[in-house]
C-alpha positions in Angstrom: 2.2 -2.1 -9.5 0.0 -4.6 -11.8 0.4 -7.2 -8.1 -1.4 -4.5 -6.2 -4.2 -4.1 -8.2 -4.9 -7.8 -8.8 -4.7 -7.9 -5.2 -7.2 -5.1 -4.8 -9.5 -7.1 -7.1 -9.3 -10.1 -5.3 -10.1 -8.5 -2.0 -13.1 -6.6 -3.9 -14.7 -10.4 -5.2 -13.8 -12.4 -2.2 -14.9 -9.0 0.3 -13.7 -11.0 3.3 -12.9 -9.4 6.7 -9.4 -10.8 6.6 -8.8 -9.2 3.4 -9.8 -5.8 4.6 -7.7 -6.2 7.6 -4.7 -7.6 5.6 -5.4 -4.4 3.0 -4.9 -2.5 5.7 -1.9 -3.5 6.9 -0.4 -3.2 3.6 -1.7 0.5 3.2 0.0 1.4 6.3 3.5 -0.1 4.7 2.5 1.8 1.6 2.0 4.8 3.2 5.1 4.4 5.3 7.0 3.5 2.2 5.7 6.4 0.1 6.8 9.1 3.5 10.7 7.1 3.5 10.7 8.4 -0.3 9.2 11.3 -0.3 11.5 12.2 2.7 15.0 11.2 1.3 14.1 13.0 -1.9 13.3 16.5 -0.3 17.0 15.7 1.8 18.4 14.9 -1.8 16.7 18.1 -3.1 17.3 21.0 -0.4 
């Protein structure tokens, strides 16, 4: 977890365009991610 907020700092100093757009990206992965999980744990659950 430590990697994505050093990452998020970085982006935050540098405030480039391809940052944001690379941030992006990787908030839709995280977001997918997070649904997977959340998803196989209400299956695991009910």
């Amino acid at each position: 977890m430590s990697f994505f907020v050093l990452r998020h700092v970085f982006a935050l100093g540098t405030n480039d365009d391809i940052h944001c757009h690379y941030d992006s990206i990787l908030n839709v992965f995280l977001y997918f991610f997070l649904y997977i999980t959340f998803s196989s744990y209400l299956r695991e659950k009910f």
